[in-house]
N, C-alpha and C positions, 0 to 999 in steps of 0.2 A: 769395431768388429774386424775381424781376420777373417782368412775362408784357408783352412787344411783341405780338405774334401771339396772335386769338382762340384756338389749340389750346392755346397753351400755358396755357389759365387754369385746365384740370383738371390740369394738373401741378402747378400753382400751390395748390389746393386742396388735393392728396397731399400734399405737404412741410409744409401751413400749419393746415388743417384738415379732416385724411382723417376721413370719414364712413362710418360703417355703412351708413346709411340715405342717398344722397344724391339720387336720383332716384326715382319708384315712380308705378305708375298702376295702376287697377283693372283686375283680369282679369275670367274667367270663375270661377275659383277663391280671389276676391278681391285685396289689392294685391301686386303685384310690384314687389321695389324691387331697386334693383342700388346697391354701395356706391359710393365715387370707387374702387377699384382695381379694381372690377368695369367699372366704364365706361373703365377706360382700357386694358385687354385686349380689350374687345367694338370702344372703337375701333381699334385696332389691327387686329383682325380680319375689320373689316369695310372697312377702307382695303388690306387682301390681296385682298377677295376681287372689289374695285373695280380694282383692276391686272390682276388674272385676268381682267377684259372688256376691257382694254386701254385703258381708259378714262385719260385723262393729264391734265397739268399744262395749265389754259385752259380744258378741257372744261366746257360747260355741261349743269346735272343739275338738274332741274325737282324741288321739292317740291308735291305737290297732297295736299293732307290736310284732313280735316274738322275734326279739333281738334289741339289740341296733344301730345308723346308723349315719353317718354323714349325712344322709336328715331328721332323725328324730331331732337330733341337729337344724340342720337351718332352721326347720318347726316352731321350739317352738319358735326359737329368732324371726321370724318373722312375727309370730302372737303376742308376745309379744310389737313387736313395735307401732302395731298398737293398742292395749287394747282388741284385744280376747284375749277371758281363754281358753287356750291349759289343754284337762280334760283325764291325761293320763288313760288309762285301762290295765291291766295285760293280756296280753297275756293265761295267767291260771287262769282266770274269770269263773266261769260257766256262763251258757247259763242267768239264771233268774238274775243273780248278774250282768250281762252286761244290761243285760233289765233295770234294775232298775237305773242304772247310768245313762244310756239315758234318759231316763222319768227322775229322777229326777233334772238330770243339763238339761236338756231341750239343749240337742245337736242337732245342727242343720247341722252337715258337722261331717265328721270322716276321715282322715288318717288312711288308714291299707298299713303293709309291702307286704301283698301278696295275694294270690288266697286263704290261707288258712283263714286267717284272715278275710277276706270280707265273703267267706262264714260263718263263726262264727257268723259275725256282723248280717249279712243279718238273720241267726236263729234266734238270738236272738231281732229282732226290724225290722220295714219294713217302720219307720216314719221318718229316716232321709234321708235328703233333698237332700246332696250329698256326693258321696263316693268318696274318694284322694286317693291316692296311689302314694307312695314313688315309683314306677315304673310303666313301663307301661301292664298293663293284661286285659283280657275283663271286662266292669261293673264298670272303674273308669276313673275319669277324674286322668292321669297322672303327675307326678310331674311337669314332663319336659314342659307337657303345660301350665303351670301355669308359668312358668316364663318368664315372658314378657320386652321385651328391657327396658330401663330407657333414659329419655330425663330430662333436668335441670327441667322444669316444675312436671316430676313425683317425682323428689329427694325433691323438695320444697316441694310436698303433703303430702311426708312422714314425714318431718319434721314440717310439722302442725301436724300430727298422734301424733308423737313421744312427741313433745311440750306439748301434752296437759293430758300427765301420768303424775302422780305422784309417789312418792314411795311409800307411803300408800295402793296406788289403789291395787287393788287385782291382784291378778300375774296370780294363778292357784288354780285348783279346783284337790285335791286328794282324792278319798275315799281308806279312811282305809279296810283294808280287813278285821279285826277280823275275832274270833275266835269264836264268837256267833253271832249271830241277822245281820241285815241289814247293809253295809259298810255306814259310814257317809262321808263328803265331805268334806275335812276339808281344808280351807281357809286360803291360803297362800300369801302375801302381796310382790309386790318386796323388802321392808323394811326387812319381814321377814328372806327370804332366802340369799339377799347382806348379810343382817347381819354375817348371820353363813360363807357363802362361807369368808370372811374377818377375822373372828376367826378362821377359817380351815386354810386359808393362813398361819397364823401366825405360824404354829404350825405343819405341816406335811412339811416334805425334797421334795418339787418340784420346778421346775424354769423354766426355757427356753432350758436347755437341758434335760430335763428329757422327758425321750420315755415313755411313759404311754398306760398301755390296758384297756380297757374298754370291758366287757364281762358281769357285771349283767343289768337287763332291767330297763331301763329309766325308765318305769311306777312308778318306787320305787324311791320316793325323794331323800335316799342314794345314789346312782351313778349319778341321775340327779345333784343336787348340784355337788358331783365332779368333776362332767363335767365343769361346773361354774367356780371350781376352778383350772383347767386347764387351761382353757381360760385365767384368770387370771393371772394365773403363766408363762402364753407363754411356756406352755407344749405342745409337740405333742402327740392329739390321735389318737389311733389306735382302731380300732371297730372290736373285734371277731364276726363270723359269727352265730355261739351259742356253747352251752357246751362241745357239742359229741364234738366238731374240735379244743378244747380249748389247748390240748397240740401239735398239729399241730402249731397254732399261736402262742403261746409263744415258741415256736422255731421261727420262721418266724419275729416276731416284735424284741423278745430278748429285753423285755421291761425294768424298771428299777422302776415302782413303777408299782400298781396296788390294787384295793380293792376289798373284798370277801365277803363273809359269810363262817361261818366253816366249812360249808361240804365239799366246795373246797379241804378248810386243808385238813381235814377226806379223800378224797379221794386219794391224793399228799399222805398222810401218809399210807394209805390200800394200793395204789402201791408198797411203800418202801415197805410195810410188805411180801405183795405178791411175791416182788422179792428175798426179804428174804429166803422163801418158796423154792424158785427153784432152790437153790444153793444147793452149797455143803455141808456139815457139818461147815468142819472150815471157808468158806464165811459166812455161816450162822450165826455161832456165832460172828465171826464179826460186821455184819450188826446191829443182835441184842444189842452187846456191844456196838456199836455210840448209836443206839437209847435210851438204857438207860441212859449214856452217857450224849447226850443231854436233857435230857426229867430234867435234874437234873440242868443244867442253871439255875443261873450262876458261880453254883461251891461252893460257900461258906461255908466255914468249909472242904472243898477238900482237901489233902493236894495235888500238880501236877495237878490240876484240865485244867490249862491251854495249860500244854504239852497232856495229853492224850485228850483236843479237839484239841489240833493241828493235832495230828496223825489221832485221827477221821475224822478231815477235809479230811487229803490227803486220808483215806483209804474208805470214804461211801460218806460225807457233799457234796464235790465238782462234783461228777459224781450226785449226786442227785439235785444239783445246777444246772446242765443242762440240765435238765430235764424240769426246770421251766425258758429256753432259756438261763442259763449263766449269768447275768446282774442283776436280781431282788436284791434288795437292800433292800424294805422294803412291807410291808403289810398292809393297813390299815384296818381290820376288823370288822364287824358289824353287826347287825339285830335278831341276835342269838347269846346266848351266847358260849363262845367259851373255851374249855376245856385247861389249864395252861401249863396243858404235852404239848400241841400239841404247842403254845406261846411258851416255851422253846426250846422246841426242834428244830423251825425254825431259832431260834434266833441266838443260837447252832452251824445251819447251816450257818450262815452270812448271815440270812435274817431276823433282823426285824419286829417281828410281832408286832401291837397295836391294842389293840381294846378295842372300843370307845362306846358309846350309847344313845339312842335317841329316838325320836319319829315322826311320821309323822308333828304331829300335833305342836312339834319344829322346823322342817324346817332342819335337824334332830337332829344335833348335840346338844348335851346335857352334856356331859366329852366324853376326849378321853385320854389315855396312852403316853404321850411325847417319842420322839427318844432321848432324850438330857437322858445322863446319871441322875442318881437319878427322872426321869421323870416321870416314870413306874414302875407300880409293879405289877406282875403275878396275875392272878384269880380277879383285879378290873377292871374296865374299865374306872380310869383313875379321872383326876381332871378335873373338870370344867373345862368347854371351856371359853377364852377369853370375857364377859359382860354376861356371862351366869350370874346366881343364881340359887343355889339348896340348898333347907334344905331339913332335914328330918323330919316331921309333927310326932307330938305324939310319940314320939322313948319309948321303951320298955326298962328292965331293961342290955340288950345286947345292946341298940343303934338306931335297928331296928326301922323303922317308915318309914312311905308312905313319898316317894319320891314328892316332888314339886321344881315348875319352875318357873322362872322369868327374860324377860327378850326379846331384840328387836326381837330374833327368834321367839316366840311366837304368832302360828296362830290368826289372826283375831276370826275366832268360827268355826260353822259347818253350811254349805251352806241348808237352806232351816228349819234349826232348831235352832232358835233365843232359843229357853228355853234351849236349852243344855248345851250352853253355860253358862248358870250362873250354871249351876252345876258342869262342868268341871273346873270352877274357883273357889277359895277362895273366899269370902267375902273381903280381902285385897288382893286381884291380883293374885297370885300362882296357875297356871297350877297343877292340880291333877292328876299326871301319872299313876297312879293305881298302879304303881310297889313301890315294898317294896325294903328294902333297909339299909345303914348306911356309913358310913366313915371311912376309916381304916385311921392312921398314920394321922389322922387331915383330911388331904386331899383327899385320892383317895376314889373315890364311889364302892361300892359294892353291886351288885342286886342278892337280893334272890327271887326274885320272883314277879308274878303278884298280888293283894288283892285277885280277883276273882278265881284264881287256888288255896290259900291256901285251905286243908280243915283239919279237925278235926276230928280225929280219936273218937272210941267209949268212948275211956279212957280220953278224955276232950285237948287233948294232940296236938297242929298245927303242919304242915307239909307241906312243900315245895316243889312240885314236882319235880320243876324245876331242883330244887337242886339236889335232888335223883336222877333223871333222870342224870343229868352231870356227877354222880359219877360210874353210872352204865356204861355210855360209854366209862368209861379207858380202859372197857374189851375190847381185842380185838376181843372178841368174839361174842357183841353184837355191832349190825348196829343202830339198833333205840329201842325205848322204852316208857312207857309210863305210872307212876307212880297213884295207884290207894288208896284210902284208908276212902273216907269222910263215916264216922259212921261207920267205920269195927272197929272190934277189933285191926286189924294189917296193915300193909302194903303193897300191892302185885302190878305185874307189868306185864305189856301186854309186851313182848320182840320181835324184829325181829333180828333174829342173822345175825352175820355175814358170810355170807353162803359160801363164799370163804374158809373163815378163818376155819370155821367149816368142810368142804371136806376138808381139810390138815390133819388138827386133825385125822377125822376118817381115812382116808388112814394111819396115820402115825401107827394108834392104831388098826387095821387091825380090822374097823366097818364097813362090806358092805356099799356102798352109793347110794343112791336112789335120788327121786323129794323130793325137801324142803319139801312139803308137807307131804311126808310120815319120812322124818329124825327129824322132830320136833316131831314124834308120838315115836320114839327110844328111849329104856330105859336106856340105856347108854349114850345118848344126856341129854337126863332129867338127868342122873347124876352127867355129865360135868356141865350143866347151875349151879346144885344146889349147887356142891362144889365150882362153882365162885362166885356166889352171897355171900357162906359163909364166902368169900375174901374179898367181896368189903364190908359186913356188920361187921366185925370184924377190919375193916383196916381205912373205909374212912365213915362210915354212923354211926350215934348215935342209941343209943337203940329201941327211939322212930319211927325213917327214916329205920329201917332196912327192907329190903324186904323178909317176912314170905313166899311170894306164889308167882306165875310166874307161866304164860301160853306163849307158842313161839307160835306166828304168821308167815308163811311160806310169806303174800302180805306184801310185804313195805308199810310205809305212802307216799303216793306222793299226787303231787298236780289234778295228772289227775285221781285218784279215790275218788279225795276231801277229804282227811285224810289230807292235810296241805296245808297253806295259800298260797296265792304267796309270804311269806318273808318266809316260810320253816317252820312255827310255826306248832305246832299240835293243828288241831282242834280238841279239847276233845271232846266237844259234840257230832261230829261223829263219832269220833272213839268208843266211849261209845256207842252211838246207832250201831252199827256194830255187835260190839264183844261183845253185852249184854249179850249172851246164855253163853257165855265164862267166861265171866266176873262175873257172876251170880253160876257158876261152881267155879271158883278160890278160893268165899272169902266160899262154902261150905265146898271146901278141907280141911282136917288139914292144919296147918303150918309147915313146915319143919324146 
């Protein structure tokens, strides 16, 4: 058997690698897991009890959930059977951005995971018709009551349902969160998304024993395909509850693949540093000598490179391996780009990192970094995926040129704006990702950047934020950052340090320590930042990229002060409206 159509891929599972165990998430009572035969009776019975509302074939059904779920799983498959568009929403929507998604997909029902979620919804909209819920709370109709026994006559209605999709027909409705203006909806086909889950197959270490965690939000087509491709693979998942309990679960599953975004890494890695910290001298230097150690994977031109990670392993690698449950085997990485040290260094650890890249609007995959020896190479993201196509349009005297796409992943357009689409295309077919780019070694792709973030110094001279920005987070000393420069003379940078990292330092260097707030104002902080930066601009950034100024911000970017997307990007334009007083201050300063 074949699977065209996402529902079919737990059928797919049944016939190919039926599971006991194939879905499961922690209760109150601890994990509850449904097997594949259990999930495809629950779908079924809950695609009855979605007829019973008379909900039909087009209907748009809003997901707002705070993490991921085995109900959120077998809500989608079984709206999908039937031909509703399941129109996920990011749980870190603002209130006007959830607004607009309902008014524009014209939702008519909403699934939320809980009390908090319904309240969100209910601020932001009071026009839709009926509110779900993955459990039962005041103000929704329940999951549990939605599914309704099956008799041979309801299985035959489904399979007129089923019978009469196509692969073409539209799957799902995602709006892009950007980083400016209004999310669009971008129109995902089941062609589209089979496609990529079947190039993913190809190419990522999973099977019928592979224990898999699931932990970023469905709402992001990168986990949701995964999921797909679980299925597919007769993998078991396992659903974390959310972030804060994430190193609780990966004890508890002691998973063996899983997929991230860097900060995960960055966080896994700020641990290690942390624990660093609280040793002793000679643990300490230890610690520090694996991580350099590793960070230099895979050795080359080393001479012993292979014995002294052996001894790394037994003396830092392996206690830090269990930490992320013992088992983890490989990584697959995305949505953000992902710093090389931190790639090595897992890799290092006998965990496999790759990371890959994409777009919503590809369903996402676009290249990804192979686990097969000569597969991968540090700092790209990897070779085209399996029927993908990618050139580089108008490449520059480096290579460099906007990234394009071609190929059965590739969305339909953008839901309710038919003109967008002929601009998002070529003239001959090729998706315009905006992202800049070129080809190492023939093969692997390399992104520098968005078109719309480059900007242009006073001196005529482009500039890459992104870029900068990656180079400036090797410090341990900076958490986030946020590269400035369109019509300046120079370069300068909005920083939020690393405030752990930074309390060690001044304890160690006997700096009284105070509120972030007041230690970003220290002139001795100011002259730790400035001697680092004179590191990172002397070592890893060209003349033009060097950063002259820096202002330290005490607030992180997050998503709940709206400084970053739900994929973790930095909304420039707000952060720029924030910190304009500041900003407006930086580029008056001299340059250091």
């Amino acid at each position: 058997m074949d699977f065209t159509r996402l529902f079919d891929i737990l059928e797919y599972q049944q016939l190919r690698y039926p599971q006991k165990m194939a879905v499961a998430r922690r209760s109150v009572d601890g994990w509850q897991s449904w097997s594949t035969r259990e999930m495809l009776d629950v779908r079924d019975r809950l695609s009855l009890g979605l007829l019973s509302l008379r909900l039909r074939k087009g209907d748009k059904i809003g997901i707002l959930a705070h993490c991921g779920s085995p109900e959120w799983l077998i809500s989608d498959l079984a709206m999908l059977q039937l031909g509703i568009v399941p129109v996920p929403i990011h749980a870190s929507a603002r209130a006007d951005e959830i607004a607009y998604i309902l008014q524009d997909a014209d939702i008519r029902a909403c699934f939320v995971s809980n009390a908090e979620m319904l309240e969100k919804l209910r601020r932001a909209s009071t026009n839709i018709e009926m509110y779900l819920g993955f459990s039962d709370f005041p103000g929704v109709t329940s999951w549990e009551s939605l599914l309704l026994p099956t008799q041979a006559h309801d299985l035959e209605k489904l399979q007129y349902h089923r019978s009469g999709i196509r692969e073409q027909d539209l799957a799902t409705l995602l709006y892009t969160s950007g980083t400016t203006g209004l999310p669009k909806g971008v129109m995902l086909s089941h062609q589209n998304i089979v496609s990529n889950v079947k190039s993913v197959l190809a190419i990522v270490p999973v099977g019928p024993h592979t224990v898999a965690l699931s932990f970023l939000p469905l709402s992001h087509i990168f986990e949701r395909m995964v999921t797909y491709v679980y299925q597919a693979a007769g993998c078991q998942i396992w659903f974390a509850e959310n972030m804060e309990t994430l190193p609780q679960t990966l004890q508890a599953v002691k998973p063996h693949f899983f997929t991230a975004v860097p900060r995960v890494l960055e966080r896994s890695y700020d641990q290690l540093q942390e624990e660093s910290r609280k040793k002793g001298a000679i643990s300490r230097r230890i610690i520090q000598w694996a991580i350099h150690l590793g960070e230099r994977y895979p050795g080359q031109g080393m001479p012993g490179y292979w014995l002294k990670r052996q001894l790394a392993d037994w003396l830092v690698y392996r206690w830090w391996r269990k930490r992320l449950g013992g088992r983890v085997q490989a990584i697959a990485v995305g949505a953000a780009a992902l710093r090389p040290n931190l790639a090595r260094l897992f890799s290092a650890a006998g965990i496999d990192v790759r990371e890959g890249y994409g777009q919503t609007e590809t369903s996402p995959v676009v290249a990804f970094n192979r686990f097969e020896p000569g597969g991968f190479r540090f700092g790209t993201v990897g070779i085209p995926a399996p029927g993908v196509e990618v050139r580089i349009a108008n490449p520059d005297e480096t290579g460099q040129g906007e990234i394009q796409v071609r190929g059965p992943n590739v969305m339909l357009g953008y839901w309710n704006l038919p003109e967008a689409r002929s601009t998002a295309f070529t003239p001959d077919g090729w998706l315009h990702t905006g992202d800049q780019g070129c080809f190492e070694h023939k093969h692997f792709l390399k992104i520098s950047g968005r078109n719309f973030d480059f900007f242009k110094t006073s001196s005529g001279k482009f500039v890459a934020p992104a870029f900068v920005e990656l180079q400036l987070q090797q410090s341990t000393l900076i958490n986030q950052c946020m590269a400035l420069g369109l019509n300046q003379p120079h370069v300068s940078a909005l920083i939020v340090p690393d405030f752990a990292a930074l309390e060690h330092w001044c304890r160690t260097h006997n700096v009284h320590w105070t509120a972030p707030q007041f230690m970003i104002l220290n002139p001795k902080v100011l002259r730790l930042f400035q001697q680092e930066l004179s590191q990172i601009n002397a070592n890893l950034l060209g003349s033009v990229e060097a950063v002259r100024a820096f202002k330290l911000i005490h607030e992180p970017f997050s998503t709940e002060n709206g400084l970053l997307t739900p994929t973790l990007k930095l909304r420039r334009k707000d952060i720029f409206e924030k910190y304009q007083d500041e900003i407006t201050d930086l580029f008056a300063a001299a340059p250091f």
